[in-house]
ZARO-486315 format. One record per residue (C-alpha): residue number from 0; x, y, z; residue in one letter. Coordinates in steps of 0.2 Angstrom, whole numbers. Each point is the difference from the previous one (the first is absolute). Layout:
N
 seq    xx    yy    zz type
 NUM     X     Y     Z    a
...
//
This chain:
451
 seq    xx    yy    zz type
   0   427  -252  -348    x
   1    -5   -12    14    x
   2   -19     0   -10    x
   3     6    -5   -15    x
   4    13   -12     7    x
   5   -18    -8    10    x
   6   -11     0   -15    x
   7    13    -9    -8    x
   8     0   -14    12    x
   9   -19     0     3    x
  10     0    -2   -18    x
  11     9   -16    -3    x
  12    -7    -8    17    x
  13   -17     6     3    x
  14    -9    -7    16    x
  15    -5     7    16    x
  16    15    -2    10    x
  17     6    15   -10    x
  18    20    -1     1    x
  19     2   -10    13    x
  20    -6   -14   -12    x
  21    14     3   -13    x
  22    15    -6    12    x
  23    -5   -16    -4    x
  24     2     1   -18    x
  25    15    11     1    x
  26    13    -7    12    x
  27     7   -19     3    x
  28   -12   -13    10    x
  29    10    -1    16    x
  30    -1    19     1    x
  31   -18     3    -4    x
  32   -10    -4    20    x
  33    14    12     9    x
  34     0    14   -12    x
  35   -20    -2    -3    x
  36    -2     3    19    x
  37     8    15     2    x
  38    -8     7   -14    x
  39   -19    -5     5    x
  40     3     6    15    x
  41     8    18    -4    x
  42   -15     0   -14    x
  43   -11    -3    14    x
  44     6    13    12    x
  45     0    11   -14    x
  46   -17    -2    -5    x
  47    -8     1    20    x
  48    10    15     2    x
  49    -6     8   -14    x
  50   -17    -3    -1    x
  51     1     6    21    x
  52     7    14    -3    x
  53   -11     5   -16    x
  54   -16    -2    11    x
  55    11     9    15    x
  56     3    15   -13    x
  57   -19    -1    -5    x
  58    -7     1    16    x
  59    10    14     0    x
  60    -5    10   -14    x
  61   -19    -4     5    x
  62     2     8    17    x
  63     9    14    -8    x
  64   -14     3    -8    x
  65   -10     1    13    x
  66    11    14     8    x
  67     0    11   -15    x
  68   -20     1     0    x
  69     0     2    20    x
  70     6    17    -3    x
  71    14    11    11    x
  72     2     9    17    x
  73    14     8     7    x
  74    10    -6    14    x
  75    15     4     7    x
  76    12    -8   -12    x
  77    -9     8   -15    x
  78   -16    -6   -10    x
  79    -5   -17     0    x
  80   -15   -10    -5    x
  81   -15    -6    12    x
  82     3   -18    -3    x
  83    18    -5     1    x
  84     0   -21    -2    x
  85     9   -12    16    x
  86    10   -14    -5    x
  87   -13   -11     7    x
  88   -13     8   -12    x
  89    12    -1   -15    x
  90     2   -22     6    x
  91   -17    -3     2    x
  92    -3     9   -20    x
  93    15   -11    -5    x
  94   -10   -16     6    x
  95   -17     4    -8    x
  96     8     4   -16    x
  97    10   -15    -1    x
  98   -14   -10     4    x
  99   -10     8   -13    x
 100    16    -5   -12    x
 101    -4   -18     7    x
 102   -20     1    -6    x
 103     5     6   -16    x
 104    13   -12    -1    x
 105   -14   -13     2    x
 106    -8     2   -16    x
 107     6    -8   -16    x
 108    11     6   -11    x
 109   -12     6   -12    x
 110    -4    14    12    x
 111    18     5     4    x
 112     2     2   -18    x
 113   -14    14    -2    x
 114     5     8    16    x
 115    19     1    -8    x
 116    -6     7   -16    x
 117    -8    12     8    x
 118    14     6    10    x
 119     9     2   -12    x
 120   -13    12    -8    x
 121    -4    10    16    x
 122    21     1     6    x
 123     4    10   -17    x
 124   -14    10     1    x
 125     2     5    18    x
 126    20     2    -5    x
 127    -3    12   -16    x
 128   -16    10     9    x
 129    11     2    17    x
 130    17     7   -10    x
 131   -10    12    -8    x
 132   -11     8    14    x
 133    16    -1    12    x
 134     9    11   -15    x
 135   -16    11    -4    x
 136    -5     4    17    x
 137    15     2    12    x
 138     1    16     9    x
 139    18    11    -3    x
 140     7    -6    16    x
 141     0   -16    -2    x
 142     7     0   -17    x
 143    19    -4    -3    x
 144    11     5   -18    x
 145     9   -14    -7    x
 146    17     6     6    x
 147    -8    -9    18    x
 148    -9   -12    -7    x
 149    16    -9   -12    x
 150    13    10    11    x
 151    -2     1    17    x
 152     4   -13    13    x
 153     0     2    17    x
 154     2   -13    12    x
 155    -5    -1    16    x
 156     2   -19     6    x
 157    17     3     8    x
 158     8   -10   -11    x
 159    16     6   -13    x
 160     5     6   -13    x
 161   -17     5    -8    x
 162     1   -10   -13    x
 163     0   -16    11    x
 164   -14     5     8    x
 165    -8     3   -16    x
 166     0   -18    -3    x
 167   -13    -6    15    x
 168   -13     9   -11    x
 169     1   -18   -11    x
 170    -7    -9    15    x
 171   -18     8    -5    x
 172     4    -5   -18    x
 173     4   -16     3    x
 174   -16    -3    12    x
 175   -11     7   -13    x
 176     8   -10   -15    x
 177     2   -19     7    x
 178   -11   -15     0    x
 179     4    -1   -18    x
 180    -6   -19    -3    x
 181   -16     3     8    x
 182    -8    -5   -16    x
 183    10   -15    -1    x
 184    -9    -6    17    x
 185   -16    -2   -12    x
 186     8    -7   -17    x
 187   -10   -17     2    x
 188   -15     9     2    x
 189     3     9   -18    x
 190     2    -4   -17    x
 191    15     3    -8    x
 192     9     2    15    x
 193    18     0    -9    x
 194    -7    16   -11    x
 195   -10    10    10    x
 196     7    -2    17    x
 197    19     7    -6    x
 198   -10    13    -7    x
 199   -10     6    14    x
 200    16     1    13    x
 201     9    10   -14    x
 202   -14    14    -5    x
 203    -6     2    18    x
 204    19     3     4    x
 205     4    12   -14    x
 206   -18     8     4    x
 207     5     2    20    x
 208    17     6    -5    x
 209    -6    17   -13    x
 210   -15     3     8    x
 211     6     0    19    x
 212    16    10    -5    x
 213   -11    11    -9    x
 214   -11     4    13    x
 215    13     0    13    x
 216     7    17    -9    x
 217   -16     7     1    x
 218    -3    -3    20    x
 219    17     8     0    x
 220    -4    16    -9    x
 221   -15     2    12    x
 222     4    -8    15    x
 223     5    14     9    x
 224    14     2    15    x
 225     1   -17     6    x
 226     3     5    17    x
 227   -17     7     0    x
 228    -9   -16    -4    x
 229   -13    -6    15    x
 230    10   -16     6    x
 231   -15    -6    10    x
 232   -10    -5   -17    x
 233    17   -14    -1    x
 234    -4     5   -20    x
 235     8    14    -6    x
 236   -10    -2   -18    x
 237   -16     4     8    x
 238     6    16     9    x
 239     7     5   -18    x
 240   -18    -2    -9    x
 241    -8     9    14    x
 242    12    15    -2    x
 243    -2    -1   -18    x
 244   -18    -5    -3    x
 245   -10     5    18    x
 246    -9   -10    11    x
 247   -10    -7   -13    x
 248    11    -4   -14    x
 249    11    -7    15    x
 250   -12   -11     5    x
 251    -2    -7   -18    x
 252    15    -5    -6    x
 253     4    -7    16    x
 254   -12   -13     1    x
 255     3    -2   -21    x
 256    20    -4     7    x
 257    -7   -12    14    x
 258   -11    -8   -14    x
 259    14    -3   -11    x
 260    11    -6    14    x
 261   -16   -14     6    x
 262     0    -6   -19    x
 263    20    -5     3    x
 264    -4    -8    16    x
 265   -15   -10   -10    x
 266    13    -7   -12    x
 267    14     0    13    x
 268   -11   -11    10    x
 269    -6   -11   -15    x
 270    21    -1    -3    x
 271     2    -6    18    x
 272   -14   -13     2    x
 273     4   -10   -18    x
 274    20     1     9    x
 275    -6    -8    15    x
 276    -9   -13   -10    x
 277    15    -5   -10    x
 278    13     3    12    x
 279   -13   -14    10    x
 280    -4   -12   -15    x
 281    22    -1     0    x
 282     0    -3    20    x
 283     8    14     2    x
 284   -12     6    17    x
 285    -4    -8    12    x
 286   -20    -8    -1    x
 287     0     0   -18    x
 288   -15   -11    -4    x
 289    -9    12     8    x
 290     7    16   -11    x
 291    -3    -8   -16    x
 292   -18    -4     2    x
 293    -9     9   -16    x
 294   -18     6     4    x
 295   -13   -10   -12    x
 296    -8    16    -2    x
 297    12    13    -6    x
 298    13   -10    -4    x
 299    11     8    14    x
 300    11    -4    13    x
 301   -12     7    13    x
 302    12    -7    15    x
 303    15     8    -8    x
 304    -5    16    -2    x
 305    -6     3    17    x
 306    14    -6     7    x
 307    10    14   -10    x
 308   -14    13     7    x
 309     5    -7    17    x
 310    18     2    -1    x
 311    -3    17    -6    x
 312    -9     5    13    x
 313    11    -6    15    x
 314    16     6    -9    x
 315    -9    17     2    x
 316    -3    -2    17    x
 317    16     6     5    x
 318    -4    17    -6    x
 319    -7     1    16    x
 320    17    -1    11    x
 321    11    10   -12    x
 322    -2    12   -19    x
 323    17    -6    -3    x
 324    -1   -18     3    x
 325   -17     2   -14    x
 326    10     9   -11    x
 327    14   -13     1    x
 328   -15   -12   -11    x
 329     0    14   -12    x
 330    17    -2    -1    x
 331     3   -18    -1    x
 332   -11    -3   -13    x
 333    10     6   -12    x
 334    17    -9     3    x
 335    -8   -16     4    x
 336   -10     3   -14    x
 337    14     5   -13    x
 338    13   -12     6    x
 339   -14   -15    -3    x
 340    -3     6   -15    x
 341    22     3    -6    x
 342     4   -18     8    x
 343    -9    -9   -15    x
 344     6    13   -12    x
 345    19    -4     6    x
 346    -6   -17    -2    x
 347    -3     1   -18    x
 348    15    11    -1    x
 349    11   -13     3    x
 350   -11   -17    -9    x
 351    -1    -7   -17    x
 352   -16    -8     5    x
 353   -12    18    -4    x
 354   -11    -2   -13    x
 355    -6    15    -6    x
 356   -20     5    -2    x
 357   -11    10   -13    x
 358     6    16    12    x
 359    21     1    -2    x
 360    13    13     0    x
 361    11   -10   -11    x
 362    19     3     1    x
 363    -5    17    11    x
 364    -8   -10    13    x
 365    19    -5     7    x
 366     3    17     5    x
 367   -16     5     5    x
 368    -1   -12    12    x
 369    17     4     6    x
 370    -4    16     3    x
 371   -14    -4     9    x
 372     5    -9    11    x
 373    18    11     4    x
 374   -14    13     3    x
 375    -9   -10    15    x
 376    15    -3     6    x
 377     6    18     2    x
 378   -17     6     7    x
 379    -2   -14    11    x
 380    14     7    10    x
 381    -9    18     0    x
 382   -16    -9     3    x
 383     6    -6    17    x
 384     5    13     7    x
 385    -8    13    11    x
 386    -6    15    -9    x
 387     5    13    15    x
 388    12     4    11    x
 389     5     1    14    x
 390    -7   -20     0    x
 391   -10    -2    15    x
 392   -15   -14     4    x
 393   -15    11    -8    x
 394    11     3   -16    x
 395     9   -16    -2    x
 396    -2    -9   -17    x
 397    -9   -20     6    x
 398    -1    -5   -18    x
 399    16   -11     5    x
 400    -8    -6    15    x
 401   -14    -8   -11    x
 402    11    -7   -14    x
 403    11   -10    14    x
 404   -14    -7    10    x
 405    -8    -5   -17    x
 406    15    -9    -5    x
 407     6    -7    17    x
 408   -20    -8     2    x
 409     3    -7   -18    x
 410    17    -4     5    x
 411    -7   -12    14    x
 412   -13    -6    -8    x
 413     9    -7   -14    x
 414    10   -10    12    x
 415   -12    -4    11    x
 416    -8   -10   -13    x
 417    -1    12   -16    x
 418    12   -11    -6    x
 419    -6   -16     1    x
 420   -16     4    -9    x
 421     3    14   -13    x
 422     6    -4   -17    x
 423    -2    16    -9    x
 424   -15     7    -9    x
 425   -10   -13    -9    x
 426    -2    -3   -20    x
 427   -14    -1   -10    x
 428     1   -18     1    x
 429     3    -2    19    x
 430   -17    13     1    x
 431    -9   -10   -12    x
 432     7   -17    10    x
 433    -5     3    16    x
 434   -18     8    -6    x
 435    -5   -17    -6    x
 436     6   -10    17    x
 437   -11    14     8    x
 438   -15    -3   -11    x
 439     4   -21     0    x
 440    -1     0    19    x
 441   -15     9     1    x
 442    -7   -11   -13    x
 443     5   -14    12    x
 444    -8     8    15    x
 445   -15     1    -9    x
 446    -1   -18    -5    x
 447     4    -5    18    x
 448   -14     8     8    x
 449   -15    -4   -11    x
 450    -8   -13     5    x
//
């Protein structure tokens, strides 16, 4: 629903700001700075956090990796692996990595479009080749019927009823399936961008949707007793494929999910830099002449992108104080996420102004869109709430703690001077405006200093 109802929007105004941009043409002038703000800088939240805590969880599934080929001993508590990762280990990984995101991130768009294509290839291959091993090859005690599988649920967070409970299992979902208008961040860097960007958030939606939920059913056939999964990996999928498939086949598919998970942060990182640059071409940041500097080269904005690795990095950082302060980023990218996108949605909800692209919904796309955003607002609820009890520091929910102190910075900033300076996303005709002064007064310059 949210997809289609982002596709639609991306479809009629297609530019790099993603949604954020389409306030502008959807509400009354007076309206537009205000609303805009708040929207860039959820977006904005949304898109660090996400791309953090990709390359947190990649780190992750790397060193997990790593543990499964050390090989076991026994100690006291049971078996365990050789290497077990520190938290320090697991940060320093994250930086490299997202560093790496930055180098790749460097290159043109050219490049990015053969590394996407290729992922694309290699994540339905590794998906398909990975359901059927872990169903061929699973030993009889880690096998469950489908009575457990579709019927059993057991809940062990503290919280009640069950079926309550049951609902934090969306927050996963919801991280997995967000950043929807990724490919909107790039529309001015493709052709066609009203046609094929719509089209690309849609089919990589419905894709992520029927194959993760299909794959999901089989690591629950085979996963085993939950209780008996090695928490000190901090990914439960690779302790299933090592159960299922030995050392070796553990080891593999693995580093296949790590790979998969680097290719999202290469596009998630490619998302967040072409945001930078048009929240900064709109004077949205602070410094913005220095954001929206294009490299001659690659046509990229180098300075853009590595300030979205930077970010990345130093959100991370305080992984090193406390797991449940990292994994409130995991949870805040969603809601700030969703709640940037459903804000222009409401907006074209309520206006006559929305002028519908190639990619539409029609009469449908009223309700769609009012489902969608009925269902952020019902899982935003769930989304900020801690996911055990008894609620103490190390298993209190921070996502909330992120989402104020975002919006109280934007708060101050906008009166501090926001305000005075920010008039909304730029048109086309503002763009192509203040291009030409640029160009004329470096002409100028030119002529002033020969001789």
């Amino acid at each position: 629903m949210k997809a289609a109802s982002v596709a639609e929007l991306v479809s009629a105004y297609p530019t790099s700001g993603g949604l954020y941009y389409t306030i502008s043409r959807l509400i009354s002038p007076e309206w537009v700075p205000s609303i805009s703000w708040v929207v860039g800088w959820l977006n904005l939240l949304g898109q660090v956090a996400g791309v953090a805590s990709s390359e947190y969880g990649s780190a992750q599934l790397l060193l997990a990796a790593v543990s499964l080929g050390s090989g076991q001993i026994q100690t006291a508590d049971g078996t365990s692996f050789n290497y077990v990762a520190t938290t320090g280990q697991i940060i320093g990984v994250m930086a490299g990595l997202t560093v790496l995101c930055g180098l790749i991130n460097s290159l043109s768009t050219y490049w990015m479009e053969k590394v996407t294509k290729t992922y694309v290839i290699f994540h339905v291959v590794v998906l398909v080749t990975c359901a059927i091993a872990l169903l061929a090859k699973t030993p009889k005690e880690y096998r469950h019927d489908a009575g457990y599988a579709f019927g059993d649920v057991n809940s062990t967070s503290g919280w009640s009823p069950v079926g309550w409970a049951w609902l934090f299992g969306f927050l996963s979902v919801s991280w997995t399936m967000t950043d929807y208008d990724a490919t909107a961040h790039i529309a001015e860097e493709i052709s066609e961008p009203e046609k094929k960007a719509p089209w690309a958030i849609f089919l990589a939606m419905l894709f992520t949707y029927v194959t993760g939920f299909l794959f999901n059913i089989v690591l629950v056939f085979v996963m085993g007793d939950p209780a008996d999964l090695d928490n000190t990996l901090e990914q439960p999928v690779a302790q299933i494929y090592f159960n299922s498939l030995g050392p070796a086949g553990g080891v593999v598919y693995t580093v296949c999910a790590f790979i998969i998970l680097q290719f999202v942060c290469f596009t998630a990182t490619q998302a967040l830099g072409r945001t930078v640059f048009a929240f900064s071409r709109d004077r949205l940041l602070p410094f913005p002449n220095v954001w929206t500097k294009v490299n001659k080269f690659t046509g990229i904005p180098l300075y853009a992108v590595w300030l979205s690795v930077l970010c990345c990095i130093l959100i991370n950082l305080i992984g090193l104080g406390s797991y449940a302060a990292i994994s409130g980023v995991f949870n805040v990218t969603a809601i700030a996420l969703d709640w940037s996108y459903c804000i222009p949605i409401i907006c074209k909800l309520l206006s006559k102004r929305f002028t519908p692209g190639p990619f539409n919904m029609g009469r449908l796309g009223y309700f769609v869109n009012a489902w969608a955003c009925i269902w952020t607002f019902f899982v935003t609820i769930i989304f900020i709430l801690p996911t055990e009890r008894p609620v103490s520091g190390d298993t209190m929910n921070y996502a909330i703690a992120f989402l104020a102190l975002i919006l109280i910075f934007a708060l101050i900033y906008w009166w501090a001077g926001g305000r005075k300076f920010y008039k909304g996303p730029l048109v086309e005709a503002q763009i192509v405006e203040e291009e030409a002064a640029e160009e004329s007064d470096s002409s100028a310059r030119e002529k002033q200093s020969t001789p």
